[in-house]
N, C-alpha and C positions, 0 to 999 in steps of 0.2 A: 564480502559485500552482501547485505540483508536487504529488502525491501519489505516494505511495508503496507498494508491494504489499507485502503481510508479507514476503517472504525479505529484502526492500533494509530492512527496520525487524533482524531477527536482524541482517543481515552490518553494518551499522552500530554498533549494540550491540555486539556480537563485535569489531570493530576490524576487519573480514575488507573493507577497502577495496579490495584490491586485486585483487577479485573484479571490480568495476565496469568499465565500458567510461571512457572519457575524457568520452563526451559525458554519460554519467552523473554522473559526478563532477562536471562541472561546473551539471549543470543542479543537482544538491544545493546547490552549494556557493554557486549563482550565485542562491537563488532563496528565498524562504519554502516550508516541506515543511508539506505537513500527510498523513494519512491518515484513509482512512472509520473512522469507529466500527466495522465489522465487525474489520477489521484487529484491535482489540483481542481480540476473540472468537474468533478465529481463533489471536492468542498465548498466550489462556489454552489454547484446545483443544492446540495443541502441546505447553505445560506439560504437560497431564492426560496427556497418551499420551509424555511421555519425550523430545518428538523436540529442546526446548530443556529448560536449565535452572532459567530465570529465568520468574519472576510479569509478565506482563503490564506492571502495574503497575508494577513494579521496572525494566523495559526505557524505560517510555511514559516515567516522574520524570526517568530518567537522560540520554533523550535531549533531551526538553523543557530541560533544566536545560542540556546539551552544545550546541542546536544548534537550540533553539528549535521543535523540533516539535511541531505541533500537532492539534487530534482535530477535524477536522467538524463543520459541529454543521446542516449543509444536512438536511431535514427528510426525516426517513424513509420515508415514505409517498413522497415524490417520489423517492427512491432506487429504492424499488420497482419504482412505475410505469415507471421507465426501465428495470431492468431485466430487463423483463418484454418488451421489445425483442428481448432477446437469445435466439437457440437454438444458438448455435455451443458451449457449456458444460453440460455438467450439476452442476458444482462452484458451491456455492449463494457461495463467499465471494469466487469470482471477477466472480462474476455481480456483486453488489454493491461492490465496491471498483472493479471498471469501471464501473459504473453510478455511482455516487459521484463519478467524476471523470468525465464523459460529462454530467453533466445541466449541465454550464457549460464542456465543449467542453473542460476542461483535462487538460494533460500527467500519466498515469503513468510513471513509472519501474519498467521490470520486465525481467527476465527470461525470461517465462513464453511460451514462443513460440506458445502458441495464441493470448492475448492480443496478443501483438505481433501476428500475423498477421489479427488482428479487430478491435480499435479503432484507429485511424487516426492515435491523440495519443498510442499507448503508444512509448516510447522505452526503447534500451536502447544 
């Protein structure tokens, strides 16, 4: 099980593959994706402030339907408490999609070098 941080959910959607590292690309390619439910809330925030296109919604269909991705459904409340763990972040949507993939030890895919340099499963 991989998850994925909202930018690797755009540059998939986008076709922008060629962004990824090799080991990225494989762990996608080699693996079932899923992301946290925040990840959603965080594509529609994007939407609302301009910085994508595309509805949420419209992104989650297309890849679902492309590549089989799929939304958490691991229980909120225990999202929380885990990452209620964490002080290395003040960004509430990093805090939870680490935490999301943290409360069963599994691999993110990210970019985001604070997170690489903080969760110990994040891969880039």
């Amino acid at each position: 099980m991989i998850y994925l941080d909202t930018h690797i959910v755009v540059w998939l959607y986008t076709g922008q593959v060629e962004k990824f590292t090799e080991q990225a690309k494989n762990l996608i390619n080699e693996n079932n994706l899923y992301i946290s439910s925040i990840v959603r809330l965080e594509l529609q925030y994007l939407f609302e402030i301009q910085k994508i296109t595309t509805k949420e919604d419209d992104i989650l269909v297309n890849l679902s339907n492309q590549i089989g991705l799929k939304i958490c459904d691991k229980n909120f409340n225990s999202i929380i408490g885990k990452a209620l763990d964490f002080s290395w972040t003040r960004d509430p949507f990093d805090h939870l999609i680490v935490a999301n993939a943290a409360l069963n030890n599994d691999i993110l895919v990210t970019k985001d070098q604070n997170i690489l340099e903080h969760y110990k499963k994040a891969v880039w």
